[in-house]
N, C-alpha and C positions, 0 to 999 in steps of 0.2 A: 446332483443339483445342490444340497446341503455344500459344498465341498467351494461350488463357482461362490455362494454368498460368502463365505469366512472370508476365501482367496480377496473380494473385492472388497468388504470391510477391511482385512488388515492392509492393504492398495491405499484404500483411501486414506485409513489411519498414518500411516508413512508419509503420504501426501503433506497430508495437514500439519506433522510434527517439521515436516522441509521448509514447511511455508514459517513455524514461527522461529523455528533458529534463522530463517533468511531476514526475518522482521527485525530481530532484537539482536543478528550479528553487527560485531563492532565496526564491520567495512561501512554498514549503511547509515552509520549514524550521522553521518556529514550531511547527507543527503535528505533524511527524515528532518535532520533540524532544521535544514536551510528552507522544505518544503512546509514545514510548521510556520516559517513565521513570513512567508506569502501575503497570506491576508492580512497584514500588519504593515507592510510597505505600502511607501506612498507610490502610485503608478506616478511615471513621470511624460505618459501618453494622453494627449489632450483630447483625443475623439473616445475615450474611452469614457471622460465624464461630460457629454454632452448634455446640452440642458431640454428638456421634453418640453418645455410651456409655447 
């Protein structure tokens, strides 16, 4: 039983080291910046800013 918990902690640990080199690799950097500055553009969709009154 000792043996299946290491097995899954180093599993997961491996996991988690895949996820931040996939974060911080150079291919995704286009894509992180481009989705950073979303909330900064103007929508140019008009039902989006409808008025509630």
């Amino acid at each position: 039983m000792m043996m299946f918990h290491v097995f899954w902690t180093v599993l997961l640990f491996l996991i988690f080291i895949g996820i931040i080199f996939w974060a911080f690799s150079g291919a995704r950097k286009t894509s992180f910046d481009q989705a950073s500055r979303m909330p900064l553009e103007d929508d140019d969709d008009p039902t989006i800013h409808k008025d509630r009154s």
